[in-house]
N, C-alpha and C positions, 0 to 999 in steps of 0.2 A: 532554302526553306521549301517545302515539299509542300501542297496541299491536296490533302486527303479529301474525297467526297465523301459523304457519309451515306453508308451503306442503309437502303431504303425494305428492299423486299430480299428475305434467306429463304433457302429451300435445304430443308434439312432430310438427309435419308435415314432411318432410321425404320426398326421393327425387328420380328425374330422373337428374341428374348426381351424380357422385361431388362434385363440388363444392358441393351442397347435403345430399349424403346423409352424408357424415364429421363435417362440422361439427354435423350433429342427433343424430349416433353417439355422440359425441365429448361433447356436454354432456349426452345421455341417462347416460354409463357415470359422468360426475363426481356425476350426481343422484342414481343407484340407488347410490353408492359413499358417500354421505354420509345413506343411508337412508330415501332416497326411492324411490315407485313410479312407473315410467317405461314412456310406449308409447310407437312411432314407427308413424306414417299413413302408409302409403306409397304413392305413385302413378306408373305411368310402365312406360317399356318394361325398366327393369333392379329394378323393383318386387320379383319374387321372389327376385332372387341378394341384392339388398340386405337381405332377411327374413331368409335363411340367413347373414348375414354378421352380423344383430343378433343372432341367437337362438346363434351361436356365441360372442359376448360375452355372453352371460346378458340380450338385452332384448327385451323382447316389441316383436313388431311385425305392425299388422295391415293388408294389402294392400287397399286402396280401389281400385275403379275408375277406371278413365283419364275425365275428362270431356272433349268434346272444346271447341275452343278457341271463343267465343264468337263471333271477327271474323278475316273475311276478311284483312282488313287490319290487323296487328299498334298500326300508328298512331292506328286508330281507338278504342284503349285510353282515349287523352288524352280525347277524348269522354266517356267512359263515368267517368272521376273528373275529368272539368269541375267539378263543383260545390264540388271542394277548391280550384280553384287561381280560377276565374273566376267574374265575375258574369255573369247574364244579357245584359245590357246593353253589355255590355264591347264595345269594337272590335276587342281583340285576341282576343279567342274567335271573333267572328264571321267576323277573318279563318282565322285556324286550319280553323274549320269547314270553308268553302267551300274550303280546298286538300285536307282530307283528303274531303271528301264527291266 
């Protein structure tokens, strides 16, 4: 028998689009509403309107700065979490590479 502590304070990240920023809205107001304490992280060009859109449902939220994005090349992500999907050795990483490099 295992016992769980039950989880007191989330910090959810969330922002960008409405389409990431609702659904972290959304399970922060079910958490603070079942008496838990609840932040939202937010980042992004609609970062402030979505603070005023937490803080008028009752949830804290605190605006991060924007980082900007790491690769020129959106593709050259699969690179950078290689080591989940590929071995070193593999042929199909090395061909992957030389099309994104």
């Amino acid at each position: 028998h295992i016992r769980m502590k039950k989880l007191e304070t989330l910090f959810i990240t969330c922002g960008g689009t409405g389409g990431h920023f609702y659904p972290g809205l959304t399970i922060a107001k079910e958490f603070q509403n079942n008496g838990g304490k609840v932040h939202l992280l937010l980042s992004g060009v609609n970062a402030e309107k979505q603070a005023e859109i937490a803080a008028d449902a009752g949830i804290k939220a605190e605006i991060l700065p924007m980082m900007p994005h790491p690769f020129k090349n959106p593709l050259k992500f699969i690179l950078f979490i290689d080591d989940l999907s590929f071995q070193k050795d593999d042929d199909n990483f090395s061909a992957l590479k030389a099309i994104l490099d």
